[in-house]
C-alpha positions as CSV (number, residue, x, y, z in Angstrom):
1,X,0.0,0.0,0.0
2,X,1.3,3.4,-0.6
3,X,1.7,5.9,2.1
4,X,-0.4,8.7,2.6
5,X,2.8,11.6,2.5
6,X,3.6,11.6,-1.1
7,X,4.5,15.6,-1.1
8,X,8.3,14.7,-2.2
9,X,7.0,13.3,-5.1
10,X,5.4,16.7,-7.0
11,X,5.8,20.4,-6.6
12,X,9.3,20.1,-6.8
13,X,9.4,19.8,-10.0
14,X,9.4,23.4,-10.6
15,X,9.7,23.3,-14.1
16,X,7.1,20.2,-14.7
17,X,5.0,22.0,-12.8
18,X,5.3,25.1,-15.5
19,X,4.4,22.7,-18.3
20,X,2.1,20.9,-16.1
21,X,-0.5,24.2,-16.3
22,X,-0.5,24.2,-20.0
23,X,-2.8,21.1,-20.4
24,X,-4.9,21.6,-18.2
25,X,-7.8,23.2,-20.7
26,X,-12.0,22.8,-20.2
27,X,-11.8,21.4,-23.8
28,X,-15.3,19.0,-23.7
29,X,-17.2,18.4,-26.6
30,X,-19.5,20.8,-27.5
31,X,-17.9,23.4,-24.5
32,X,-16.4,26.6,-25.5
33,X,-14.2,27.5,-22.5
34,X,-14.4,31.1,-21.4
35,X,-11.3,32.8,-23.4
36,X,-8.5,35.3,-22.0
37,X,-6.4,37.4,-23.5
38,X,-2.7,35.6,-24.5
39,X,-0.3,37.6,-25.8
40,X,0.7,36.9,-29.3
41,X,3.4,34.4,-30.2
42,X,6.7,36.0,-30.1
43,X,5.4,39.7,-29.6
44,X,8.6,41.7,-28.9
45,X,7.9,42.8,-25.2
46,X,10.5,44.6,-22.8
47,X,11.9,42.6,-19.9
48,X,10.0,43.3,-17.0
49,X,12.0,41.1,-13.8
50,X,9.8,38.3,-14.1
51,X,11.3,36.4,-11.1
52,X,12.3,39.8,-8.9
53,X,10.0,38.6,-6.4
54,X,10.2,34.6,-6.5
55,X,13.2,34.6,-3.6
56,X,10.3,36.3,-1.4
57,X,7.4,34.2,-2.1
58,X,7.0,31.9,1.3
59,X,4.2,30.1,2.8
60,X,2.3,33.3,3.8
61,X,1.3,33.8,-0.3
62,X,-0.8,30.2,0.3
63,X,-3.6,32.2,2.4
64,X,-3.9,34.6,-0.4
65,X,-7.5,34.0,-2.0
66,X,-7.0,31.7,-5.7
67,X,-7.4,34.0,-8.7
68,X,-10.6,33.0,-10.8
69,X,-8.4,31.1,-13.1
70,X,-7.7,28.6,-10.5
71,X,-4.0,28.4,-11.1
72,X,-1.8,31.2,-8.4
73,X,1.2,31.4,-10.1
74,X,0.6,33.9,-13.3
75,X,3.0,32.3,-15.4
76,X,1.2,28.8,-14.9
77,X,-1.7,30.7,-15.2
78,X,-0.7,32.2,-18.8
79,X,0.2,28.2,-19.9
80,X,-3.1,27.0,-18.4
81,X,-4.9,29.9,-20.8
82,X,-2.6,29.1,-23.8
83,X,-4.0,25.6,-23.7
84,X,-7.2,26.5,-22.7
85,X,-7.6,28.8,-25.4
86,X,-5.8,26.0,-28.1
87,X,-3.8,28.4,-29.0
88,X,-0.7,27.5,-31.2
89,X,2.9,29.3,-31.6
90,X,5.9,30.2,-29.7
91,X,6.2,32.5,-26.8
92,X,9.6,33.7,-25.7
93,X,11.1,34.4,-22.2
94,X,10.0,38.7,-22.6
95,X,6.2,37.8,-23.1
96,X,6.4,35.1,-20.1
97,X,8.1,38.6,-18.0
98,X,5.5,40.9,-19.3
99,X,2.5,38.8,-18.2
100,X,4.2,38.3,-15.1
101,X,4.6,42.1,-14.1
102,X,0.9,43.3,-15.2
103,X,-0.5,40.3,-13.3
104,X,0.8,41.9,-9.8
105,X,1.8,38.5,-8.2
106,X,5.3,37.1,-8.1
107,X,6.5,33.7,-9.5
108,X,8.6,30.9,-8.0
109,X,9.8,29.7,-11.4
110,X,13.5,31.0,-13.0
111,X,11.8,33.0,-16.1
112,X,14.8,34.4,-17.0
113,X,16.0,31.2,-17.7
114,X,13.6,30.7,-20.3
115,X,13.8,31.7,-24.1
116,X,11.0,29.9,-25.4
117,X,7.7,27.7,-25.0
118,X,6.2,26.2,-28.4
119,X,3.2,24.6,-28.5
120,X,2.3,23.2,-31.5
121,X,-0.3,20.4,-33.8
122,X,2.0,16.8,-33.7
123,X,3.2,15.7,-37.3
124,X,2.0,12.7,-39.0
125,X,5.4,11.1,-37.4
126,X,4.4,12.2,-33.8
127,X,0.4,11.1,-33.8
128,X,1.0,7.6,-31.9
129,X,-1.6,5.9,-30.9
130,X,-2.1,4.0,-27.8
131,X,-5.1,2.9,-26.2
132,X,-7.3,4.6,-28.5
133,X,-5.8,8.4,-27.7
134,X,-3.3,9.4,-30.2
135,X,-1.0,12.3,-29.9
136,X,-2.1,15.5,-30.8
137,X,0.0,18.0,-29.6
138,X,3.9,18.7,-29.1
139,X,5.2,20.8,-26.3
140,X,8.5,22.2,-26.4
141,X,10.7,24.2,-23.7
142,X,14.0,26.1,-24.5
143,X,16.3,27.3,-21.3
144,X,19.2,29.2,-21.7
145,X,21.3,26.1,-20.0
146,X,21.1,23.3,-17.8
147,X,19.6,23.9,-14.4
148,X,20.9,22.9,-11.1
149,X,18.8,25.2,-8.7
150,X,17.4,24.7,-4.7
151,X,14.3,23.4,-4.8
152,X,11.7,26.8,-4.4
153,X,8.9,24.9,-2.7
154,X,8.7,23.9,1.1
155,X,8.7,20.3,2.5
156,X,7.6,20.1,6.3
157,X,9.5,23.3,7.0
158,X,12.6,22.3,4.6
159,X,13.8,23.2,0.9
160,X,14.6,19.5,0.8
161,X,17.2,19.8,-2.2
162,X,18.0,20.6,-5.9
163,X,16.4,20.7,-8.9
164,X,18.5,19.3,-11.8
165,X,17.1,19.7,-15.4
166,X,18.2,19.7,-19.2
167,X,18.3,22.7,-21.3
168,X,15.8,21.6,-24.1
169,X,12.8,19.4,-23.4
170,X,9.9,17.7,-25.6
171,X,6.4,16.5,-24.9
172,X,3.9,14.6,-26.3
173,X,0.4,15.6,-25.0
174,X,-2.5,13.2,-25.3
175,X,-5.8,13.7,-24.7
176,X,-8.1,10.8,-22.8
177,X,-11.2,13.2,-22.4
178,X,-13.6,12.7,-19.4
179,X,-13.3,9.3,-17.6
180,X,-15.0,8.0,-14.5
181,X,-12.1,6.9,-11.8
182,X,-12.7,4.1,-9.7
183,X,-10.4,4.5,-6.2
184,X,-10.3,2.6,-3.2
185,X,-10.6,5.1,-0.1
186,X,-10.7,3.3,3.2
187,X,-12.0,0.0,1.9
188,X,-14.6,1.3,0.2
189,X,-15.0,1.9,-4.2
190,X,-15.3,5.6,-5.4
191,X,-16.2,7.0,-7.8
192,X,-14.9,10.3,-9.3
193,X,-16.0,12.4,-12.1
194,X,-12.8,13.8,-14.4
195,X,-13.1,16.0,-17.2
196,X,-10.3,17.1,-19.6
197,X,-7.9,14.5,-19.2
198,X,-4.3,15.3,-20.7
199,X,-1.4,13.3,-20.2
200,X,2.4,15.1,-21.5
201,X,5.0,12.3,-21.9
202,X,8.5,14.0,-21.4
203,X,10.2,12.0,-24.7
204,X,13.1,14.4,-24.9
205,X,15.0,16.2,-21.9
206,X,15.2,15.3,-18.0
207,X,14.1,16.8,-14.7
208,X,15.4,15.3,-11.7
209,X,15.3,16.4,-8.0
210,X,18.1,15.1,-6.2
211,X,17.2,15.1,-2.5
212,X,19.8,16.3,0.7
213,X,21.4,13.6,2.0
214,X,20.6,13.6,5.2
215,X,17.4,14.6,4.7
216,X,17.2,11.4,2.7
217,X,18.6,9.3,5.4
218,X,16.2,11.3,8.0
219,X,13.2,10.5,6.5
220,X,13.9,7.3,4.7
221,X,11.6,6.0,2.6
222,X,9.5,8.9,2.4
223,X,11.5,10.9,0.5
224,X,13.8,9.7,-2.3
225,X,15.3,11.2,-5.8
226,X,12.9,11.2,-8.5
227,X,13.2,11.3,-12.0
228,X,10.1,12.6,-13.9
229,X,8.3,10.7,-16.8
230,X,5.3,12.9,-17.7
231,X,2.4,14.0,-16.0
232,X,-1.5,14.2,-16.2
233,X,-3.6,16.9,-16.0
234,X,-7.4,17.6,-15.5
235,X,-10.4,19.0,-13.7
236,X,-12.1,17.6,-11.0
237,X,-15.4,20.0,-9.7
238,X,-13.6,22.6,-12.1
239,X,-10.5,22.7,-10.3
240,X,-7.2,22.1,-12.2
241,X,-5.2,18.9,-11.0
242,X,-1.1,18.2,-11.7
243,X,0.0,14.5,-10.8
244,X,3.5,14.2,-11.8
245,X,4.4,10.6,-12.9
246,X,8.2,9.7,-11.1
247,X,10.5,7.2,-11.1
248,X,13.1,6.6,-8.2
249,X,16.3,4.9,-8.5
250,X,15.4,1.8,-7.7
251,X,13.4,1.9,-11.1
252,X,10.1,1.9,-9.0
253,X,7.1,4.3,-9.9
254,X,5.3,7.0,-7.9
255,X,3.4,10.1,-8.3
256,X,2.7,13.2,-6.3
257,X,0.3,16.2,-6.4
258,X,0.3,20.0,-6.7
259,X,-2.0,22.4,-5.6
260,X,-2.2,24.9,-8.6
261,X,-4.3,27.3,-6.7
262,X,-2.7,27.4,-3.8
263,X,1.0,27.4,-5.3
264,X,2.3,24.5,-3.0
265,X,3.1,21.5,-2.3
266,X,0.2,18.7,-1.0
267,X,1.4,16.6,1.9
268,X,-1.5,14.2,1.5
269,X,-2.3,13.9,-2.2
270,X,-6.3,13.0,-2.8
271,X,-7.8,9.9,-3.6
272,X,-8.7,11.7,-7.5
273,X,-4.5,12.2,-7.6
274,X,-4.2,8.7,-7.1
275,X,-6.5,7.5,-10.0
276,X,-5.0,9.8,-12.3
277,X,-1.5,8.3,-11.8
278,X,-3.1,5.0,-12.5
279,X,-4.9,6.1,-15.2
280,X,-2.0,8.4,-17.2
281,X,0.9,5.6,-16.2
282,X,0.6,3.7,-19.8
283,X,0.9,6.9,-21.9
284,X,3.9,8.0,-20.3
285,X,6.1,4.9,-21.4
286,X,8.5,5.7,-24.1
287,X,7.3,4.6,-28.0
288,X,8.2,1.8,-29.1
289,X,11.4,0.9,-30.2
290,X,12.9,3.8,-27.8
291,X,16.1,3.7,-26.2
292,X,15.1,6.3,-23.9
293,X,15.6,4.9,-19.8
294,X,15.3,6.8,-16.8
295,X,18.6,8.0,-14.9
296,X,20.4,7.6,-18.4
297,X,21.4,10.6,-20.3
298,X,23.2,11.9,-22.8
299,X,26.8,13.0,-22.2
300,X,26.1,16.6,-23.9
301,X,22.2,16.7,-22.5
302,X,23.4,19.1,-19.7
303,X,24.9,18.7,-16.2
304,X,24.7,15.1,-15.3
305,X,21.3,14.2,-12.8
């Protein structure tokens, strides 16, 4: 059985978190989602500090009320609209800066380190098909180099380690719609309506967080380094959910959740967080025929996880 304290395994993941936002779109059938303004693809913009205030952001921002997109941090927020709006193109790290600034609230994420997000329709070449969902759009993330960074979020009181990343990334994004999940909660079946289901599949590119030492040794098995291999997003009551899909080193899989809303980690991920990482885990395996393996990358993909 897993245990109930999964925060290790999400939130983290600073920068999956960041791509996390941008499927999560109220795309039904026959719904047209309320649409927001996004800034045009590759709009010259002047830099406006984007992360000036992400060293200050500390628990106290978590009481702050959730803006009516659901999703605190605005440049999550501007991802989340991007995808909820469809829209297509590349945005570069000035428009990311731009939102940032006339949105009033700070961001934990290192936009300065960012020179572009695509997102874009998947080629004939990308469209696999698996289980009946077939791939129908391509994310990609440019940073101006590798990252090794402490770990912005909280864990019981600690920054618990570092944050170790590539410097390009790709995703597949596939779309499973609206399911019904069936969880076990304390013995007993239920039942949980999800709409908007996404899953992204990290195919090129690695984030890893590589936990303190003794922190590790401290808290064991609750705790642990994590490498991620996608994550699946949707809405549950019309809230936003991230599950991030991990592997440790010992080649086992896990999960974890973030609270969009309230920009933090969640100690005690819900039962719906659960089913989605039982859900999303098949479209998160590599193709077929890849070589890709977690904890193996390429010699010139960046400081080493």
């Amino acid at each position: 059985m897993r245990r109930a304290l999964h925060a290790r395994r999400s939130g983290w993941l600073v920068l999956v978190v960041l791509l996390a936002a941008v499927a999560v779109a109220d795309a039904r059938p026959g719904h047209q989602p309320q649409r927001r303004a996004v800034p045009a693809a590759d709009r010259p913009v002047p830099a406006a500090g984007a992360g000036a205030g992400a060293d200050r952001a500390d628990s106290t921002d978590e009481a702050l009320p959730v803006p009516p997109s659901g999703v605190r941090d605005p440049v999550l927020e501007l991802l989340f609209t991007i995808a909820e709006n469809d829209s297509l193109g590349t945005w570069n790290g000035a428009a990311l800066a731009r939102y940032v600034a006339a949105s009033g609230r700070r961001t934990r994420l290192p936009v300065g380190d960012i020179v572009r997000i695509a997102r874009r329709p998947a080629t004939a070449a990308e469209a696999e098909v698996r289980r009946g969902a077939s791939v129908s759009r391509v994310w990609e993330l440019e940073l101006s180099h590798a990252l090794r960074l402490p770990l912005p979020y909280a864990f019981l009181g600690y920054h618990p380690g570092t944050l170790v990343a590539a410097r390009a990334f790709v995703f597949s994004e596939w779309s499973l719609e609206d399911q019904t999940l069936h969880v076990v909660v304390d013995g007993r079946l239920a039942t949980f309506g999800v709409t908007n289901i996404r899953v992204l599949r990290l195919d090129t590119g690695w984030f890893v967080l590589d936990v303190d030492a003794w922190l590790d040794a401290l808290l064991g098995g609750l705790l642990d380094d994590y490498w991620t291999s996608g994550f699946v997003l949707a809405r549950h009551e019309g809230r936003p959910f991230e599950v991030s899909l991990l592997v440790n080193r010992n080649g086992g899989d896990d999960y974890g959740e973030f609270d969009l809303g309230h920009d933090r980690i969640v100690a005690h991920p819900e039962a719906v967080a659960r089913g989605l990482s039982l859900l999303a885990r098949p479209w998160v395996a590599p193709p077929p025929g890849s070589a890709r393996v977690p904890w193996r990358v390429d010699a010139d993909a960046g400081a080493a996880p």
